[in-house]
C-alpha positions as CSV (number, residue, x, y, z in Angstrom):
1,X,-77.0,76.5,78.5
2,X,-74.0,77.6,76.7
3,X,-74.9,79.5,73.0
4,X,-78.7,79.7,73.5
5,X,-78.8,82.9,75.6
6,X,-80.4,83.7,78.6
7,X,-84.1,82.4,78.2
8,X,-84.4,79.7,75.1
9,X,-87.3,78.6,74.2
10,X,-88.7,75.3,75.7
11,X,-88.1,74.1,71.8
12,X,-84.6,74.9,72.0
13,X,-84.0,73.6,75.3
14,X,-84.9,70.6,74.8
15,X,-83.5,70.4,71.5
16,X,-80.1,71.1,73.4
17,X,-80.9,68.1,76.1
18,X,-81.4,65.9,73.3
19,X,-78.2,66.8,71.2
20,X,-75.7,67.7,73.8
21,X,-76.6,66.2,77.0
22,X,-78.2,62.7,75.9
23,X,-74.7,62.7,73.7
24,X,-72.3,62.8,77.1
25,X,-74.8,60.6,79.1
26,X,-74.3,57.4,76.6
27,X,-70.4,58.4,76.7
28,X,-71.0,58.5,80.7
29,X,-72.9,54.8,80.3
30,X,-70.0,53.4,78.1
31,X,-67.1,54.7,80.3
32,X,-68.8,53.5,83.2
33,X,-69.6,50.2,81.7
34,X,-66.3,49.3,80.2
35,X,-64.4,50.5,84.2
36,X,-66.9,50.4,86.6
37,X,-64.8,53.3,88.4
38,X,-66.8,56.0,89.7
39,X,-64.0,57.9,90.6
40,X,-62.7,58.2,86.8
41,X,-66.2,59.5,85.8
42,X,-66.5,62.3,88.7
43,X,-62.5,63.8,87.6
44,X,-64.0,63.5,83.6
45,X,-67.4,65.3,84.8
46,X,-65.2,67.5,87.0
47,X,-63.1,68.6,83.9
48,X,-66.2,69.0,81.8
49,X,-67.3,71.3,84.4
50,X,-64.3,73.4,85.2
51,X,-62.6,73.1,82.1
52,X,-64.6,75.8,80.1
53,X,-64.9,78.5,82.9
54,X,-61.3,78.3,83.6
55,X,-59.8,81.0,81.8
56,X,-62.8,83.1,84.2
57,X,-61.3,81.3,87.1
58,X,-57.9,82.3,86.8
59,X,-58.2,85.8,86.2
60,X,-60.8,85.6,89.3
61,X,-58.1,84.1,91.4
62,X,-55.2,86.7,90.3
63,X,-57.6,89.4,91.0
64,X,-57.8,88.5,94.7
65,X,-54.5,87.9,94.8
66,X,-53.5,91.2,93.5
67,X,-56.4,92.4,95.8
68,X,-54.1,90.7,99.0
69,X,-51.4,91.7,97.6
70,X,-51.8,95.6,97.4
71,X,-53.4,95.3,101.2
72,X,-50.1,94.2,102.6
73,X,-48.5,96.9,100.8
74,X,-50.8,99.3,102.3
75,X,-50.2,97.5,105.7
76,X,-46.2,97.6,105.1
77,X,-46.7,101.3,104.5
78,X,-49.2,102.0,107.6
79,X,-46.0,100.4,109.8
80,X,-43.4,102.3,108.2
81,X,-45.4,105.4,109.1
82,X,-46.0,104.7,112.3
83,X,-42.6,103.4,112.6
84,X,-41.3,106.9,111.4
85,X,-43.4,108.7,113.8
């Protein structure tokens, strides 16, 4: 639960359920309601989800990317070597 640390309180956590989460379940109810299209309420709980670890999820992805990228180079290298010899 974002802001409360990493053991609240059964107080705060349900203090939390009640102000955050009953909050975007009635917004859930009322999207659903007014399109009956599940599809529209998965991409908005999808981009709830996503949306605030993204920043972590880029620079996860670069990182392995730079990782593959700096094992071809060492691979390139290894074949010029043995290429040379």
């Amino acid at each position: 639960m974002e802001g409360l640390g990493a053991n609240p309180s059964a107080l705060d956590a349900i203090a939390y359920s009640i102000a955050v989460l009953s909050v975007s379940g009635i917004l859930f109810g009322v999207i659903w309601a007014r399109t009956k299209n599940l599809f529209a309420l998965m991409l908005i709980h999808a981009a709830g989800d996503l949306l605030p670890e993204f920043r972590e999820l880029c620079s996860s992805l670069a990182a392995v990317k730079g990782l593959r990228c700096e094992a071809r180079r060492a691979l390139s290298e290894v074949r010029l070597n043995e290429s040379d010899s």
